[in-house]
N, C-alpha and C positions, 0 to 999 in steps of 0.2 A: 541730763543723761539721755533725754528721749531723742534728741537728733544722732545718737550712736547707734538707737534701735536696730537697723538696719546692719549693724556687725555683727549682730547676735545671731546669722541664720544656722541653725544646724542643718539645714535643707543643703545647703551648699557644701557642707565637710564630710555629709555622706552618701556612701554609696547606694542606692536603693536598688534591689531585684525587682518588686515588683509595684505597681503602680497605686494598690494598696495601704501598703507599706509607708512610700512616702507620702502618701495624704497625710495618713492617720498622724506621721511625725510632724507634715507641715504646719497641721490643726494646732499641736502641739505646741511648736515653736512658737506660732503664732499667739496662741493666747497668753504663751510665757512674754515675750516680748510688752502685751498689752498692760501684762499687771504689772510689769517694771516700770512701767512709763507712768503708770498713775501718780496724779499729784500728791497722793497718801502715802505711795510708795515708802518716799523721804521719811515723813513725817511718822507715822504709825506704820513702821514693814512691818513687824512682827506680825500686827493682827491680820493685814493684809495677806503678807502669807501664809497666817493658817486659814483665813478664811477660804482662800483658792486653794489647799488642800484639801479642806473638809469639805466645800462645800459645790467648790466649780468643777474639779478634777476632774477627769471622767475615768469613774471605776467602774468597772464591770467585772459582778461575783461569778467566780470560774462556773457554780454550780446554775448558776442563770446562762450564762452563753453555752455551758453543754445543753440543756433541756433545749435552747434555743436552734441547735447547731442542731439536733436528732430531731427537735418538730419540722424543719426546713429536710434534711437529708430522709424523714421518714415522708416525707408528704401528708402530714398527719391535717384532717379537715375542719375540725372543729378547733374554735376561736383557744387560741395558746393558752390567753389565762385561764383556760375551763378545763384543761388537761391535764389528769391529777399523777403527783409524782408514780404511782407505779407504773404507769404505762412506760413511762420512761426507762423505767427500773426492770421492767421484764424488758425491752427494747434491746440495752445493755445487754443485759446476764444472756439474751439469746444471740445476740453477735457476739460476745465470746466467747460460747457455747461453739459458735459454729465456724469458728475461726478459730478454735484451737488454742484459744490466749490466753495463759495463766490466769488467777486472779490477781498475783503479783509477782513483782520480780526479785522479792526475797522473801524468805518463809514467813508464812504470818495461819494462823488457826481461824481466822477470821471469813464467814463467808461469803463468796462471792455478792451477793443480795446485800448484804450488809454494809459491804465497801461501795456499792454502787450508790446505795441509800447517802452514805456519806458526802460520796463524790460531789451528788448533787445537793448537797446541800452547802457545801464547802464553799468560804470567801475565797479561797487558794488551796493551793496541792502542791504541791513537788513537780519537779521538772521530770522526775521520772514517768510520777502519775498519767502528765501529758503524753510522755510515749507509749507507755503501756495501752493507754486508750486507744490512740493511733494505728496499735494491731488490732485492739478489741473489734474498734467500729471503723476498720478498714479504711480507714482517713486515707485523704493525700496528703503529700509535703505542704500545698501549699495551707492544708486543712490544719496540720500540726504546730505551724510557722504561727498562725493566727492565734492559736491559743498561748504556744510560747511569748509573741510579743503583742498584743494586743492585750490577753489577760494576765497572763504573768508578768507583763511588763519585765521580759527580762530577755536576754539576749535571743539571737535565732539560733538554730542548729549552728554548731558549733564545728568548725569543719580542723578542728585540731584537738579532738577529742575520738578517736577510734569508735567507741559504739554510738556514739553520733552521729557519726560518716555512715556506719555498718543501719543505721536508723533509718536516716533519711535515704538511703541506698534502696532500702527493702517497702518504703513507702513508696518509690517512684519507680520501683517494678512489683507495684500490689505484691508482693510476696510478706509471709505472714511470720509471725513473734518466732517460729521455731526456725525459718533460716535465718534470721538476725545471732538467735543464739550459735547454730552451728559456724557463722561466720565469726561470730566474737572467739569460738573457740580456735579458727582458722589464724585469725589474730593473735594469739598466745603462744601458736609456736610456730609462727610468722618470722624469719631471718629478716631483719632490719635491713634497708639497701640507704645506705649512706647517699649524703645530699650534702652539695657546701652551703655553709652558712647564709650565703649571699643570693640561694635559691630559693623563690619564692614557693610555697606550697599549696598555697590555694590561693586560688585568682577567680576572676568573671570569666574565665578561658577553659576551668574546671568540666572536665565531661566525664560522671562516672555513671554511663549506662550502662556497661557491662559490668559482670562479676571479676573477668580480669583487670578491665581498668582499675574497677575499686581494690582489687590485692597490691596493685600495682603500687597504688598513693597510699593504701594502711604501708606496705612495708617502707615506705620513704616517710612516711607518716612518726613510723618506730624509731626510726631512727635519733631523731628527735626529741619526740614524746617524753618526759619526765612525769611518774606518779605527781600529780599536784599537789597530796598530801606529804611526798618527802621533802628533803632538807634541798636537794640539788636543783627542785623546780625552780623556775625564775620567779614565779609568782610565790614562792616560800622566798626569794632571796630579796625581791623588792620589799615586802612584807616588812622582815627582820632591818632592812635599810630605814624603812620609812619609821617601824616605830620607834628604832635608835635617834631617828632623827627627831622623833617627837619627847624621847626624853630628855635628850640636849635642850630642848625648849622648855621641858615642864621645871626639867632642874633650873633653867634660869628664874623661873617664873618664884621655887620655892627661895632660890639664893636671894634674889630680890627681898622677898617678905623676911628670911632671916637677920639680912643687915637693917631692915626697916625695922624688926625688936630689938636690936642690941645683938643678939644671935652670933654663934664663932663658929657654926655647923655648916661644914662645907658642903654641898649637893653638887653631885657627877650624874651623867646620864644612870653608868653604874649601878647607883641609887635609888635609882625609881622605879617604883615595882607595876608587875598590871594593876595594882588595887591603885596607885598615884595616877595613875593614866586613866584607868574607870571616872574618877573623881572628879578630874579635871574636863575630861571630853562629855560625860554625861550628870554634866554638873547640874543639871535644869530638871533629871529625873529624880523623883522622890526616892529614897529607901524605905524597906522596910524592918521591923524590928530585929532581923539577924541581922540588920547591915547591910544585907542585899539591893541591888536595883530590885524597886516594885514590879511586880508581873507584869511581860510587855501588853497583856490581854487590857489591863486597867486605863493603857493609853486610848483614847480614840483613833489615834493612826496607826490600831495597830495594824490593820489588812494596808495601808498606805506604803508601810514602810518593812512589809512583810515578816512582820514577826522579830525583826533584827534590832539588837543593840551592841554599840561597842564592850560590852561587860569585860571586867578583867578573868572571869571562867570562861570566857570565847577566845579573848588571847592567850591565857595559859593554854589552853585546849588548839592551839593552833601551833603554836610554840613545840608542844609536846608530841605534834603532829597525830591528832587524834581529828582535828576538823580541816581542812582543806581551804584555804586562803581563797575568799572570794572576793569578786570585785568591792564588791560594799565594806572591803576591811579597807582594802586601797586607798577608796574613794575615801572614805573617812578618815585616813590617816594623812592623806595629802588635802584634805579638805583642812582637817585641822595646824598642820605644817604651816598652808598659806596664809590662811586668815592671824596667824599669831607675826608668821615674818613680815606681811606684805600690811599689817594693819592699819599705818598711817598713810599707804599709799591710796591712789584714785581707786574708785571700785571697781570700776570700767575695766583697768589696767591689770587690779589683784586676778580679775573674773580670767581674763585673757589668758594669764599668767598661768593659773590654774587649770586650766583646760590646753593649754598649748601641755605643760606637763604629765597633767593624767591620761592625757589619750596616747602619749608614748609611753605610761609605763604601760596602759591597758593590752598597747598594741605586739609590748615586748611579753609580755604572759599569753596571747594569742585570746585575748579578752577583746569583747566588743566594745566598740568606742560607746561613751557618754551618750546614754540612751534618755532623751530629755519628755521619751514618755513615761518612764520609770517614775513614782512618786518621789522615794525619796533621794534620785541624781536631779533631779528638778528642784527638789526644798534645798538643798547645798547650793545647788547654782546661783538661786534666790537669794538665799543666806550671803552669798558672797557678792552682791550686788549693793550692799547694804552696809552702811559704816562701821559698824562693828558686826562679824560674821559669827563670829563664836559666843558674845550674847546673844544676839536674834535665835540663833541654834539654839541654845541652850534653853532660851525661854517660850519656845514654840513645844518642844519636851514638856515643861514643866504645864504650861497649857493647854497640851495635850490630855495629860494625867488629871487634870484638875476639872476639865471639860466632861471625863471620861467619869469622872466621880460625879460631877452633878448627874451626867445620866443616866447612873443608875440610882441616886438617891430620890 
């Protein structure tokens, strides 16, 4: 496989804004491509890639790059490691004191002092967390982008989501959390201005320095726009496609085992409930005595893979439209789709295959393509490089939990 290396570039399939940005992915790429190539690869993937999760990745704890980010933007003198958390923590709470920025952007009894205390201590936070800050300590865009993809490993502002436009709008004319809100409110009873299907909405040609421009693209924006959490989103309708498509697979998988006992029980997708799907896709993680998936905390990846498992209460809870269909449901259900259809084919080919795929459906949800500094769109890519995709998966899980258990014993 190592003379394909060279297909692999993600460097090349995307777009980069700023020259940061594509380092940090090239790095990326780069090391991804070198641990495919190992001659262990073949032989032992599994440990191979969790060793390069656990151990090469480069993570960086949100509550370490904020302190890092306020020592640098306070000009603070004295050597960083000598600087103890409250300095930081009065730093905070007096910039958004004096900037006017809630402590949060839903109610909580909790005090200011106390969420900062948190922030900084936090492996991860919320994509909200990120914005909020961004008024608190007067960030720029290009300030907020870094923490979005660099430590959240997760997409950039989002230019198909209204208060994300309304975000990044009010970070790149320093205007502060209360015209964000007044604009979000401007938004809500904003007359949609129709756009055809075939018009592009946000491009590299995007200019919204003004507050008209920016009305201008929310109301073509509305247009558009479907709640994420309803039934009529596209990322709700890929969703519901993809896991019908995976229970077509799992029923074959149980019909197989019943003619293999003797068995007259016919299995339809119909049939398979989220708990068959839990079973099947998170087959490597331990239960525990309710039956449950073990706590993701017990995993050692859990800051890797942020907290996330396919669980059949994520799908019912998504189903039910209580949770909002995120990339990582996608990814995992076209992750799992491939590696079951494509199993006996080349990996090189499966890999292709899979990522020609998810980056249209990501592209048709208005989701960011296959972000290969993401922990876990990187451990699936891995996974699928590798002859059987859905073992390696499943026993890098189960290794996880078991790693996770020696270190606290």
């Amino acid at each position: 496989m190592k003379n394909r290396m060279q297909d692999l570039d993600f460097e090349q399939n995307v777009a980069f804004d700023k020259v940061q940005e594509y380092e940090f992915t090239r790095r990326a790429a780069q090391r991804f491509r070198q641990v495919v190539s190992l001659d262990s690869f073949e032989d032992e993937d599994a440990d191979v890639i969790f060793h390069y999760l656990y151990k090469e990745m480069e993570l960086v704890s949100f509550g370490d790059h904020l302190k890092r980010y306020i020592y640098e933007r306070a000009e603070l003198e004295e050597p960083f490691s000598e600087v103890p958390q409250e300095v930081y923590k009065e730093i905070v709470v007096d910039s958004f004191k004096e900037t006017y920025t809630p402590k949060s952007m839903n109610p909580t009894s909790t005090k200011l002092s106390a969420l900062v205390n948190n922030w900084l201590n936090q492996a991860s936070v919320k994509r909200e967390t990120v914005f909020l800050l961004g008024f608190g300590l007067k960030m720029t865009t290009e300030d907020v982008s870094d923490f979005l993809t660099r430590v959240l490993k997760e997409q950039d502002f989002d230019f198909y989501n209204p208060d994300e436009v309304i975000y990044w709008y009010c970070y790149s004319t320093q205007q502060g959390y209360h015209k964000a809100e007044e604009l979000k409110k401007k938004y809500e009873i904003l007359a949609p201005v129709e756009v055809e299907n075939t018009q592009v909405l946000y491009g590299s040609n995007l200019c919204l320095d003004t507050e008209e421009k920016l009305i201008d693209y929310l109301a073509r924006l509305k247009s558009k726009r479907v709640d994420p959490i309803s039934e009529k989103s596209q990322a709700f309708q890929e969703f519901t496609k993809l896991l019908y498509h995976a229970k077509q697979i799992i029923a074959g998988l149980y019909q197989h085992d019943e003619e293999e006992k003797g068995g007259d029980k016919v299995w339809t997708a119909e049939r398979i409930t989220p708990s068959d799907v839990e079973k099947v896709i998170c087959s490597g993680i331990p239960i525990n005595k309710m039956g449950n998936l073990k706590k993701m905390s017990a995993s050692i990846l859990a800051k890797h893979f942020s907290q996330k498992r396919f669980s059949r209460q994520r799908i019912t809870n998504i189903l039910s439209h209580k949770l909002p269909v995120e990339r990582f449901d996608l990814i995992t259900l076209e992750f799992f789709i491939v590696s079951q259809e494509m199993e006996d084919d080349d990996p090189f080919n499966r890999y292709k295959h899979f990522l020609d795929e998810i980056q249209d459906i990501l592209l048709r949800c208005g989701m960011g393509e296959i972000y290969i500094v993401n922990p876990y769109e990187c451990f699936l890519l891995m996974c699928l490089l590798t002859d059987c995709p859905l073992a390696v998966f499943s026993e890098i899980w189960e290794k996880s939990y078991e790693e996770g258990e020696a270190e606290e014993a």
